[in-house]
C-alpha positions as CSV (number, residue, x, y, z in Angstrom):
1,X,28.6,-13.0,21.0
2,X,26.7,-9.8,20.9
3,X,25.6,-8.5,24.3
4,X,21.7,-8.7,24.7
5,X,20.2,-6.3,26.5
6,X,17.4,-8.3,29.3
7,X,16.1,-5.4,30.9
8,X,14.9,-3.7,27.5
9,X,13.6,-6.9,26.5
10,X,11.6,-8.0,29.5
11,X,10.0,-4.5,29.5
12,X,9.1,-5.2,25.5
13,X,7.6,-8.8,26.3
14,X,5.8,-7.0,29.5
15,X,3.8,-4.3,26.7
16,X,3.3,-7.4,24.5
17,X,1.6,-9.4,26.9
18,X,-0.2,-6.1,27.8
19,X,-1.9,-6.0,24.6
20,X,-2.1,-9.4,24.2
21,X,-4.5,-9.8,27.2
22,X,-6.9,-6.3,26.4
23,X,-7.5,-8.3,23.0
24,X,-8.1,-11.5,25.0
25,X,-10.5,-9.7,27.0
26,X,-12.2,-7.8,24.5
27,X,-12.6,-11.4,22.5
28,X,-14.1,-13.2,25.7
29,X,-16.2,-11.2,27.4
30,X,-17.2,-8.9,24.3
31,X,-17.8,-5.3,26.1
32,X,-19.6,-2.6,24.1
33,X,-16.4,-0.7,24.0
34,X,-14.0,-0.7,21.2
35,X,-11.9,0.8,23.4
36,X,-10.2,-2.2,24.6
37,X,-9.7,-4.0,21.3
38,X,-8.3,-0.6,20.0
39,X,-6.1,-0.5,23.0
40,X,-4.7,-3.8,22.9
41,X,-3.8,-3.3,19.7
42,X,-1.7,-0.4,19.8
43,X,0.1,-1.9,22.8
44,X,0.7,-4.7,21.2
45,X,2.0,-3.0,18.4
46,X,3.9,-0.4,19.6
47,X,5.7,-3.5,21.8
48,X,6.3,-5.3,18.5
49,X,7.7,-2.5,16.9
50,X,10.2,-1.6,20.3
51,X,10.9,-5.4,20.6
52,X,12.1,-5.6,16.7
53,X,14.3,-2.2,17.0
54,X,15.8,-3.7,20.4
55,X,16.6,-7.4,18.2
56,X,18.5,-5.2,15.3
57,X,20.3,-3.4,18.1
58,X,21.6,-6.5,19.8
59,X,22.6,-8.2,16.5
60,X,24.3,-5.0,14.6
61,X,27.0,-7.7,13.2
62,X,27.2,-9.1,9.8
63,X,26.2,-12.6,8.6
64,X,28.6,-14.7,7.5
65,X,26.7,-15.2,4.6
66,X,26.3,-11.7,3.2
67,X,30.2,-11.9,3.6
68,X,30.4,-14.6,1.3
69,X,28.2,-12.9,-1.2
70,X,30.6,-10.1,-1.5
71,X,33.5,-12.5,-2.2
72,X,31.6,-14.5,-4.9
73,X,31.1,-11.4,-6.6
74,X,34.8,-10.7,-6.3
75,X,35.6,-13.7,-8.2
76,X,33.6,-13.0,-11.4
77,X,34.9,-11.5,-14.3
78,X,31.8,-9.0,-16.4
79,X,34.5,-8.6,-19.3
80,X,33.0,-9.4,-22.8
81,X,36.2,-10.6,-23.6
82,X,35.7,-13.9,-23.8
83,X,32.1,-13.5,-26.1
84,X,32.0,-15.1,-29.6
85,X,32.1,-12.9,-32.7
């Protein structure tokens, strides 16, 4: 099992919810600012994006699956042999 790294992650959901609640804000009580909304999104992003790079990190391995690809295509012969003349 891949370690997972809690500290990196708790700090990623803290941004998220960040930006979560200047959109929240900006959506309920409707300041003339932009500012906020603007805000909230880039935090929110930019916590998306280091959340998703953090994910990949922890689970670096390969799936089982893409291993079984590889053997299927192992097992197939691209000859033309076999065609009819």
């Amino acid at each position: 099992m891949p370690q997972v790294n809690v500290s990196k992650q708790a700090l990623n959901t803290v941004i998220i919810l960040i930006g979560a609640v200047l959109l929240i804000y900006d959506f309920i009580a409707e300041p003339k600012e932009v500012y906020y909304k603007i805000g909230g999104l880039v935090i929110l992003m930019f916590g998306l994006y280091k959340s998703t790079q953090q994910w990949t990190s922890d689970n670096n391995t390969q799936d089982e699956a893409d291993d079984l690809i590889e053997e299927d295509f192992d097992d197939v012969d691209f000859d033309d042999d076999n065609s009819k003349s």
